[in-house]
N, C-alpha and C positions, 0 to 999 in steps of 0.2 A: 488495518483493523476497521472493520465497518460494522456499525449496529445503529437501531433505532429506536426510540419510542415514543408514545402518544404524546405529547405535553397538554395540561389543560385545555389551551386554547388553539393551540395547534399540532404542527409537528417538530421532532425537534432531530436531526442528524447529525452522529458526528463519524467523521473520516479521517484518521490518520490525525488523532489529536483535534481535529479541527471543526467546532460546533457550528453548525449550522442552522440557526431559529427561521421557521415558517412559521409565526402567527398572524395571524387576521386580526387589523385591530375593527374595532366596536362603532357605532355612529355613538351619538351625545346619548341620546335617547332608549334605541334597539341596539340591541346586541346581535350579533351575525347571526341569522340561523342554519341548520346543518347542513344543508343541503344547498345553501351559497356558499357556505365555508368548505365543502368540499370542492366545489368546482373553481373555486378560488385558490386553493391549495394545490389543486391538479393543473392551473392553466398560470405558469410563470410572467406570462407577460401582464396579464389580466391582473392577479395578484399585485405586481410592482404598480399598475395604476390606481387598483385601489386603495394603495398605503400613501399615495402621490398627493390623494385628493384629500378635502378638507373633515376632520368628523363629523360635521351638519352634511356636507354632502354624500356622504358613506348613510349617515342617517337615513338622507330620505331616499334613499336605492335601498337600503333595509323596507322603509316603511313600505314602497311600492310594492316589493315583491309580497311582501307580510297584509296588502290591502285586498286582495283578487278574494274571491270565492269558490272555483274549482281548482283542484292537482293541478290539471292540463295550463292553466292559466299561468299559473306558478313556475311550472316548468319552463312554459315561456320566458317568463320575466327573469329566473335567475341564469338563462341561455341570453337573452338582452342585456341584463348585464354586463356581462365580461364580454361579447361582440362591442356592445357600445364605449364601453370602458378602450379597451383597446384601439379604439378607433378614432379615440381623444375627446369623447362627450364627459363630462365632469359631470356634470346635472342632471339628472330628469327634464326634460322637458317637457311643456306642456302638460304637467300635472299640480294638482292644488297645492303639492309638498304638506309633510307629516304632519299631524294635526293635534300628536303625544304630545307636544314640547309644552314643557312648564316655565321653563325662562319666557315666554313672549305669549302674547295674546293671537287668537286666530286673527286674519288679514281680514279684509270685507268680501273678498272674493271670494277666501275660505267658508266664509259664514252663509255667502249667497250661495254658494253649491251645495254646500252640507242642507241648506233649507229645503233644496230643490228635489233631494234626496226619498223614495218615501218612507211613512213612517212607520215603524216595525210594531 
């Protein structure tokens, strides 16, 4: 017996009695959006890393991809993703990290780039 179907947050299979949960869990802050959580869903090894890693840092690989301003950019960042994921990077690097978080105040480094920003 085999059947399947959508679960809230992911997917849910079961085969011969035996359920098998795919869901993406969430950072602290962002929640998965579709279009990481698909490719997250579709690439098994990618998925197992990012359930490996910590919620702040699922977070801010949410915010980066959630920061760009073109599709094409995007697409990028959620193909970066799960390559870098895979490859054993935990982190972002080299980025200012999410700037949502209401548990902690911005950094000084955060505040000096957001200043350097221009203004809309």
């Amino acid at each position: 017996m085999f059947f399947f179907r959508a679960g809230g947050l992911g997917l849910k299979i079961q085969y011969n009695n035996c359920m098998i949960k795919k869901e993406i869990s969430d950072g602290v802050v962002h929640t998965v959006p579709a279009d990481l959580r698909k490719v997250l869903t579709a690439d098994r090894a990618a998925h197992a890393k990012w359930e490996d890693i910590t919620p702040l840092a699922r977070n801010e690989w949410i915010c980066w991809v959630e920061s760009v301003k073109t599709p094409e950019t995007r697409r990028q960042h959620v193909e970066h993703v799960c390559s870098e994921l895979k490859e054993g990077v935990r982190r972002r690097c080299c980025w200012i990290g999410c700037i949502h978080r209401k548990d902690k105040s911005l950094s000084p480094t955060q505040k000096w780039i957001l200043g350097k920003r221009p203004q809309k």
